[in-house]
DRENDRENPA-405411 format. One record per residue (C-alpha): residue in one letter; x, z, y. Coordinates in steps of 0.02 Angstrom, whole numbers, plus 50000, padded with zeros to 5 digits. Example, Ala and Ser with C-alpha at 12.3 -4.5 7.8 and 13.67 -1.06 7.14 Angstrom:
<sites>
a506155039049775 s506845035749947 
</sites>
This chain:
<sites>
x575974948256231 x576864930456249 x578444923356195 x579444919156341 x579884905156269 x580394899056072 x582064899456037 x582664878956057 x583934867856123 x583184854256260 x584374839556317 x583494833156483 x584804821056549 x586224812556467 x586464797756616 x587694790556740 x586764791056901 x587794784157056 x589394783256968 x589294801756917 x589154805956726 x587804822756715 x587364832756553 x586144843756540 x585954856056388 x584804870156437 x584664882756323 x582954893256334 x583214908956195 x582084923356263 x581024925456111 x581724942356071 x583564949156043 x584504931856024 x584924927455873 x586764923755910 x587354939555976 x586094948455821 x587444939355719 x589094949755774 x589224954555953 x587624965355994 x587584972755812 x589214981855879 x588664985956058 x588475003156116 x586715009856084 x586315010156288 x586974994156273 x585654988656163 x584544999756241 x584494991456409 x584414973456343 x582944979256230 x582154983656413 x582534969756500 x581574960956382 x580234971856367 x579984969756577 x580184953056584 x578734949856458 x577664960856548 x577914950556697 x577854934556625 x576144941456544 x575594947556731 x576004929256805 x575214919556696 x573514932756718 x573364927656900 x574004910856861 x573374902356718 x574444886456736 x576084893556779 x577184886156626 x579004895956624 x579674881256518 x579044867856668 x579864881256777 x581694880456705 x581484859156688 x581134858956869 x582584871256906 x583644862256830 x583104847756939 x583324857757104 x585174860657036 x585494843457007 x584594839357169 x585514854657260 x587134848457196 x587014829157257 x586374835057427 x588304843557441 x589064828157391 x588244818557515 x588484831657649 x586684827657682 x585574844857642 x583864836057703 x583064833057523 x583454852157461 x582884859357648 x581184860957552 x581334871257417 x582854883257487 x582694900657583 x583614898357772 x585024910657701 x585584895557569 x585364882457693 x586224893157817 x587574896857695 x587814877857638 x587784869257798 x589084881357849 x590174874857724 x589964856357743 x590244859957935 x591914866957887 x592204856057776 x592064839057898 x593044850458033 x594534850957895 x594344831457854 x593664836857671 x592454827357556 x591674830657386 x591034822057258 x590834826357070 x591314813956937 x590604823456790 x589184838856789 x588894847256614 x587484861256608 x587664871156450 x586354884556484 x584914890556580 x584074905556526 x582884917356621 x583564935956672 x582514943556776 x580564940956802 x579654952256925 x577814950356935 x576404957857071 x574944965557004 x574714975357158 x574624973957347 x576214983957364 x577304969057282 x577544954457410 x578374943257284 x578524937257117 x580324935457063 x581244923856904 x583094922256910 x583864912656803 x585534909556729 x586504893956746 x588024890356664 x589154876456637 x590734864856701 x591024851456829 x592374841456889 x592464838157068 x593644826557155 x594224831157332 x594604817357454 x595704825257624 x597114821357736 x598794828557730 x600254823057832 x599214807557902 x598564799757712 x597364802357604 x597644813257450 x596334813457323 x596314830557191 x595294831357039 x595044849656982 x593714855156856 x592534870056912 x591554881956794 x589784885256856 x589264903256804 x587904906556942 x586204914956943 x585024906657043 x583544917657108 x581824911157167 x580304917157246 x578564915857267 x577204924257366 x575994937057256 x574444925457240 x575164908857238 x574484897757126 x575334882057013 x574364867857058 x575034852256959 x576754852356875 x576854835356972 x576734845757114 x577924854357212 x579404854557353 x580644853257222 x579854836057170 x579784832057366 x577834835357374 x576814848357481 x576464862657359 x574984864757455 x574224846057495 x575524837057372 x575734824957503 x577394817757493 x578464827257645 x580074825757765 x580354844157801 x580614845457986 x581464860658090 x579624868558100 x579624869157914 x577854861257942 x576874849257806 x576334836157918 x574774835157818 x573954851257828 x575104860157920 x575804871557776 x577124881657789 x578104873057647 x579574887157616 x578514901757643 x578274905457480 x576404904657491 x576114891057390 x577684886957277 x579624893857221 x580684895757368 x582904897257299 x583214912457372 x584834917757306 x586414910657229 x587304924157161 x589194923457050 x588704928956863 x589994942456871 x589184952057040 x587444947257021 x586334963256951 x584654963456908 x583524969957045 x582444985556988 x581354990257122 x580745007057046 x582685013057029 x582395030657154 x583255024057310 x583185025657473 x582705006557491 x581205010557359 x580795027857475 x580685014057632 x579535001857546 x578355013857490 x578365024257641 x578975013957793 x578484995357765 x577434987857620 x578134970857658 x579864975857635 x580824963657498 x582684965357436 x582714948557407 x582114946157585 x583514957057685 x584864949157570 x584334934457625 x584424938957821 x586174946857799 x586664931057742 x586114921557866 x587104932558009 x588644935357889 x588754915157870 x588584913958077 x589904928458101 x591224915158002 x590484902958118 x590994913158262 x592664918358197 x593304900358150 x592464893458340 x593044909958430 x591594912158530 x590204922158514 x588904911458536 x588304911858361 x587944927758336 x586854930158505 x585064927558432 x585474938858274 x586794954058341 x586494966758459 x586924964558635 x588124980258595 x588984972158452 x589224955258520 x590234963958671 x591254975258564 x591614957958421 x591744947758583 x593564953958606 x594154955858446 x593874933958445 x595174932258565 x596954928158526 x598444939358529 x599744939358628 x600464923258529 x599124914458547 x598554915758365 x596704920758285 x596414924658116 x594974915258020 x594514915457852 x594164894657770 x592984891857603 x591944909757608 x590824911757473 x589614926557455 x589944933857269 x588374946557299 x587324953257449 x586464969057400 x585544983257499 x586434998757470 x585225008057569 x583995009557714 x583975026257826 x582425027457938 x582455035958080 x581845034158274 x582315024258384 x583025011858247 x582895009958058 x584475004457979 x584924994757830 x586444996757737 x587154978157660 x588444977757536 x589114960157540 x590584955557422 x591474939557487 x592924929657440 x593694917457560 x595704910957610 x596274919257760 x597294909057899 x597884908458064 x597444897458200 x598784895958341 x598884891958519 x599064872258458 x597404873358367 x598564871658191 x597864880058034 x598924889457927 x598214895057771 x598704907557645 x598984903257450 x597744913557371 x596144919457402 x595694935957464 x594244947357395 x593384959957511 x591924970757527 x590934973957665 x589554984657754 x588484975657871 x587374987757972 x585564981058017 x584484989158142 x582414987158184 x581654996158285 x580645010758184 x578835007658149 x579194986658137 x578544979757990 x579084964757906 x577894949757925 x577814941357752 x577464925157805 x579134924757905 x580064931757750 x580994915957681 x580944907057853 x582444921857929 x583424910458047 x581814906158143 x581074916158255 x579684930258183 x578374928058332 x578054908158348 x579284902458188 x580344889958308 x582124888358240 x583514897758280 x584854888558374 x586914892958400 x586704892658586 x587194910458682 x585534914358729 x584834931058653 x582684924058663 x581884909958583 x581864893558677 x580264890858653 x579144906158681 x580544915558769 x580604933158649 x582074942658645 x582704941058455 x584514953058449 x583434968158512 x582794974058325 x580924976358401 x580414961158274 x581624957558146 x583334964658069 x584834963458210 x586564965558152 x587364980958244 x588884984058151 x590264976758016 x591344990057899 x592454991257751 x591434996157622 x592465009657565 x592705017157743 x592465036557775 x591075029157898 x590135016457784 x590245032757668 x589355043857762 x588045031657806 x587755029257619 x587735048257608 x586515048457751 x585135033057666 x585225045257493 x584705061257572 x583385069557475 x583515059657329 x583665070657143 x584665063957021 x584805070856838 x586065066756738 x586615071356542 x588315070756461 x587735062256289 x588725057456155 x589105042056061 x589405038455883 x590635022555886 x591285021955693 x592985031655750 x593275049855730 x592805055655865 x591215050755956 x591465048256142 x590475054456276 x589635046056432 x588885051956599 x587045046756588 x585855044756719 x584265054056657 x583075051556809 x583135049357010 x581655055957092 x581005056157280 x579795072757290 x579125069157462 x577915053057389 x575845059657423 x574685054057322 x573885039457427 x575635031857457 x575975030357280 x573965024857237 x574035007757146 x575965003657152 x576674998357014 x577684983256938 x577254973356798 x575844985856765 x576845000456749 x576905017856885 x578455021356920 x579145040556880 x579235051757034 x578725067357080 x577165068557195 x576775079657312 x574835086157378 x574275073957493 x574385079157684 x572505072557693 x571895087057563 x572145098857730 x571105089357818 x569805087557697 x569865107657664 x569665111357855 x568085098657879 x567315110257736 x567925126457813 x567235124357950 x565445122357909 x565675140757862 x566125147958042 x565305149258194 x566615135658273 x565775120558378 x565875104758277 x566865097958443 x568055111558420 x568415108558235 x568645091358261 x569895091058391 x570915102758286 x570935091958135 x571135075758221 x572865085058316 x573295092058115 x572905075558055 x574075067258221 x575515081658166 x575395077557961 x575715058058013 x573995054057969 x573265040158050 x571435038958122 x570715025357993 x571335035957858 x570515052557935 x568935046057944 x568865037657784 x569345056357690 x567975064357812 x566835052357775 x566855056457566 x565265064457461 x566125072957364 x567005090657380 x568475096657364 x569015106857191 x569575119657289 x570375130757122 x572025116857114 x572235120857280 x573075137657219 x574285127557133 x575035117257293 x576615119157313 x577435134657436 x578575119957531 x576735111557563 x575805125657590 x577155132757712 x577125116557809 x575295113757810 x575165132957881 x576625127358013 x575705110558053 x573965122958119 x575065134958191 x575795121358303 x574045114058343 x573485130958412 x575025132158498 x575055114958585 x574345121558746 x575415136758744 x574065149958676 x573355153158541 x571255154358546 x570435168858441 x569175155158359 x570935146058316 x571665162858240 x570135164358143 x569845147858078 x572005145358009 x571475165057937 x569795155857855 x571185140557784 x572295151757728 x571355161057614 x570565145557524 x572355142457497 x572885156557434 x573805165357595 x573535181757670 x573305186557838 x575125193157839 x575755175157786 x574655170157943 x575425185658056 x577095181957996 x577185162358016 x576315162158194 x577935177258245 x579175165258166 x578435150758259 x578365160658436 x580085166958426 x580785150658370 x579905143558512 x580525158858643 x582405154458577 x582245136158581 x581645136658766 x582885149358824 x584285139758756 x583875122758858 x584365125059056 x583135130959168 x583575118659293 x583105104459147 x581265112659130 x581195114059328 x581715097859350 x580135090959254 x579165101759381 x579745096059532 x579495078959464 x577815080859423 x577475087959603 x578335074359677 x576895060859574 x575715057159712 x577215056759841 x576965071559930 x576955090059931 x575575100859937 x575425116860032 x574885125559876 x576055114659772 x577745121159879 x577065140459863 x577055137359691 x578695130659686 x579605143259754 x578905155159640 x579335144259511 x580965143359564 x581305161359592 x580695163959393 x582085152759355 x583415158059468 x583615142259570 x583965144759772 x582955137959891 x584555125059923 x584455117859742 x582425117359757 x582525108259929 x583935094359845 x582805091659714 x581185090659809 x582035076559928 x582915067259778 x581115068359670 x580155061159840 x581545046159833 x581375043759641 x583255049459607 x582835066459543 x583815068059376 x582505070759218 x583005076259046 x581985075058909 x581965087858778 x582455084358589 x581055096358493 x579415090558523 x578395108058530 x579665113458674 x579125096058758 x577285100758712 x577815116658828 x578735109358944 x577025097858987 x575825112958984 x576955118559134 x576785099459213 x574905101059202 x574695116059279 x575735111659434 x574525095059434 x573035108359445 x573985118159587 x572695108059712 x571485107459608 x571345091259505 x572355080959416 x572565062159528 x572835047159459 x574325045259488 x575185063159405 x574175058359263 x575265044259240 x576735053459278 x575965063959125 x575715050959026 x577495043259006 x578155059358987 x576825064358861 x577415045958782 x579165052558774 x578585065858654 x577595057558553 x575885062558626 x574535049358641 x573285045458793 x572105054358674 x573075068958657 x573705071758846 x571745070458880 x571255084458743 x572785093658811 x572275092058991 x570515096358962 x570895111958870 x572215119258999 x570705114359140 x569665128159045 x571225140559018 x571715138959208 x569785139759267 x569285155359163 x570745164859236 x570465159759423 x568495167059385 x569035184259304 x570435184759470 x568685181059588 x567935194759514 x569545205559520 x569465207359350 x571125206159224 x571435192259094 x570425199458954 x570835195558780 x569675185458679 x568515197358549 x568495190158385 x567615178358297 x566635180558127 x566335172257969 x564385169857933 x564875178057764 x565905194657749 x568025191457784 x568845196957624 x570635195057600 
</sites>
């Protein structure tokens, strides 16, 4: 395992460059436990304490060790040297007021977030410029590697600490005043780097004001482009990207195995998701917000708010009744941290905790600023929404104030698309859309934190502590967070810095599958039959095709005796998911009866738990379509009748009796028939998806009322089948199988025979319970 690096004292720059005297002592002690707090300090820390920095430690070599496996010639100490230049480098470019030598090497959120500032500052007649710069540390504190395709990014933070004095040059009463104040710097600078990327020269590199890719010498321009070979230079791809620039006292170590409901999303949701990465989107919009409040227009916020929000904040930028606004000067993010992510159709949303300091003021009718004394501290929720399903495109991670289908920049203007390939950006289909701005410790930023954490265990343990006195004190101790609902192919390979996280796993939904493929070789069930049914259980477990096939397509069998071990809450869905399959065209088939019976029993279910699931099922389905209106099912109905813009003869008959079933006059039935013809008919869509499932059995057999489905009800059937979550696959199979229903009971009423019920099926081998 390697030393991070030997315990030593390096003194890069003792100059006067431009006027301005610089000193650089960085201080690189991550050997072990450092020596100086060994000597006093740490010996009389608590033991968790001790514990955690023991950890940290621990981790970070891991990582480092994991890094330098895929990439032999990453150096950690060449790291921190050119650090330390991007500081000095990041720090000129602010004194200047010109950011184009650090647009490079710096994530859109910290160019964002400075060019905001020297905007504001110019608007106030403010300049900067530092007379003396002293680094007296810079020491690694977090190092997250990527062994595996889960991980998009590598991760080192590092922290930076030391003093500057800065003179101020601005105009008060009509003349120049000049102030000298000294600053402490006590930041922690985070960086990031696609998994993959390799180092390929220390001479190389953004930071140095060379392609990482090419190492041609570049001029960043708004594409972000290498004019070379047409790299992507802050991607990440090829080289450290400064992500983050966090205040030492609010910046935490990111641990992405910590049981969250951000850690749940990654795993489950999007593979591409980053912290890092939404951190740095929220503070891209929270930097244009300010923009918007000082301006009082809403123009910046129209590419990266929701049309909903920007009409709602729209108002609150106008002035009162005296003609005054309130603004806030100098903001400066102390930490932006996701507090948690809730997903959920139609939109996924992200919960931001963003703790801000800035001076709040008051613009009046005049334009005059009026500033308070002190600084005020506050902590906010910022709500962002994408669409559900999206998925984060990690080449576009770093790059968040351009647009995530062609890359163009983001401009201030109102628009809400792209000016150059036209896509609508504030509609969360593509990328994270602001949609809402709360106190943090509001009853409803609460409850949406209560919301993100549903269904995550936590155990904790009241331990305690010897601390020399007479007494030992006790402390609430987290013991372990775990998220039970994590199969076994979601959590196959992930890990960080070589390690699984802990959590609780539950039988993969693909096991099913597997078991009914096998089953049914044992009945006599057409192979056509058997897989339609899986492919719907597979459609119903969230299982997608590639997935199915691959399972199908395995040698070897299932070990059929762990399957007794399963878990009830699995076993009773797995039994619900077949139910509902047989159920999806309103009946249930005796060869369908017989082959959940045959699945059961491998699983260790009776035919009671089958007998007594299906009555649970049918009366939760009688109850659930009693309680919506009748007029709401009818509606759909009449709708569907109304597809090919006409009514049949056979299609009216039908109606009425329809109607009569459902106690709707002949009035009501006429009013909707003309409003359906004129496309005005009212539609409601219902919430449960079996009762839709239903509801669209009904639909299809009105469309067979004359016979055949047309084209044009089938499309009818098809967005409503859309709205349920049904595919073109499944309305087919659906269709198909009512055709057969309807068609064997118009031949038994031809031969004046009753609906007969179905004999049963057998097993090739004796049934045994």
């Amino acid at each position: 395992m390697p030393t991070l690096l030997p315990e030593s004292i390096v003194l890069l720059a003792a100059d006067a460059i431009d006027g301005i005297t610089i000193v650089v002592v960085v201080l690189f002690m991550l050997g072990g436990i450092f020596s100086e707090h060994l000597q006093g300090g740490l010996r009389s820390a608590s033991m968790i304490r001790l514990g955690n920095k023991k950890r940290d430690l621990s981790r970070m070599e891991l990582a480092l060790q994991s890094i330098q496996e895929a990439d032999p010639k990453f150096d950690l100490k060449n790291f921190c040297i050119a650090a330390t230049g991007a500081f000095l480098e990041f720090d000129k470019a602010l004194d200047s007021g010109d950011l184009s030598d650090i647009r490079s090497f710096v994530s859109d959120g910290i160019y964002q977030r400075m060019a905001f500032a020297l905007e504001e500052e110019a608007s106030l007649g403010r300049t900067r410029k530092t007379t003396e710069l002293k680094l007296t540390s810079l020491s690694p504190v977090e190092i997250t590697s990527s062994k595996n395709t889960q991980n998009a990014f590598e991760v080192i933070s590092l922290r930076i600490n030391g003093s500057a004095v800065r003179q101020y040059r601005m105009k008060q009463d009509g003349t120049d005043v000049i102030i000298e104040e000294p600053e402490p710097i006590a930041e922690v600078w985070t960086f990031l780097r696609r998994r993959g990327a390799q180092t390929k020269s220390k001479d190389f590199g953004s930071v140095h004001g060379h392609c990482p890719n090419c190492g041609t010498d570049i001029s960043v321009n708004q594409w972000e482009k290498c004019p070379s070979c047409e790299s992507t230079v802050r991607s990440g791809e090829h080289d450290w990207v400064l992500s983050e620039i966090s205040d030492q006292s609010s910046w935490k170590i990111t641990r992405p195995f910590k049981m969250s409901s951000a850690t749940r999303y990654w795993i489950k949701q999007d593979q591409g998701f980053s912290s890092h990465y939404l951190e740095d989107r929220a503070s891209v919009i929270f930097f244009r917000k300010f923009l918007a409040d000082r301006l009082g227009v809403i123009d910046p916020l129209g590419k990266v708010a929701t049309d909903r929000f920007c009409d709602g904040y729209e108002k609150k930028l106008l002035p009162d009744s005296f003609g005054r606004r309130t603004v806030y000067i100098h903001p400066r993010i102390l930490a932006a941290d996701v507090s948690g992510v809730i997903a959920e159709e139609p939109f996924d949303r992200a919960l931001m905790y963003i703790r801000w300091t800035a001076r709040r003021g008051t613009i009046d009718r005049h334009g005059e600023l009026e500033l308070e004394r002190d600084p005020v501290q506050v902590s906010t929720m910022m709500v962002l929404v994408r669409q559900h399903g999206a998925k984060t495109r990690i080449e576009r991670t770093i790059t968040s104030s351009h647009c995530p289908k062609c890359g163009a920049p983001e401009s201030n203007n109102a628009s809400h698309a792209c000016e150059f390939c036209h896509t609508v950006l504030n509609d969360g289909a593509l990328e994270w859309t602001l949609a809402d701005v709360l106190p943090f410790t509001s009853t409803a930023a609460m409850a949406l934190r209560k919301k993100a954490y549903e269904g995550i265990e936590t155990k904790i343990a009241v331990l305690p502590f010897d601390t020399g006195e007479d007494a030992p004190i006790e402390r609430v101790v987290m013991m372990e967070q775990t998220l039970p609902e994590f199969t076994k192919s979601e959590m196959e390979g992930v890990q960080i810095d070589g390690v699984a996280p802990k959590v609780a796993v539950r039988e993969d939904d693909i096991t099913l599958c597997q078991l009914l493929g096998e089953v049914a070789g044992g009945l006599h069930i057409s192979k056509a039959d058997a897989k339609d049914f899986i492919r719907e259980v597979a459609r119903k477990c969230g299982i997608d095709n590639a997935a199915l096939v691959k399972a199908m397509r395995r040698r070897e069998k299932l070990d059929r005796r762990r399957l007794k071990d399963v878990n009830s809450q699995v076993l009773k869905r797995w039994l619900m998911a077949m139910i509902d399959v047989s159920l999806i065209d309103s009946r249930m088939e005796a060869w369908e009866k017989v082959y959940i019976n045959a699945t059961a029993v491998e699983l260790g279910l009776s035919r009671y738990d089958v007998e007594a699931a299906l009555r649970i099922r049918t009366l939760q389905l009688e109850e659930w379509t009693e309680g919506m209106r009748s007029v709401d099912m009818f509606s759909w109905v009449v709708y569907m009748a109304a597809a090919d813009g006409r009514f049949d003869p056979k299609e009216i008959e039908q109606l009425k009796q329809l109607a009569a079933d459902y106690g709707i006059s002949h009035k009501r039935l006429k009013e909707m028939c003309i409003a359906a013809k004129e496309n005005k008919l009212e539609v409601s869509v219902p919430e449960d998806q079996t009762i839709g499932q239903f509801w669209l059995v009904k639909m299809i057999d009105m469309a067979f009322a004359d016979g055949s489905v047309c084209a044009k009800e089938k499309k009818v059937l098809g967005k409503v089948a859309k709205k349920i979550g049904l595919t073109d696959y499944d309305l087919t199979h659906l269709i198909r199988r009512r055709q057969a229903v309807l068609y064997k009971q118009a031949r038994e009423a031809l031969r004046e025979k009753s609906t007969s019920v179905d004999g049963e099926l057998h097993l090739k081998a004796d049934w045994k319970d």
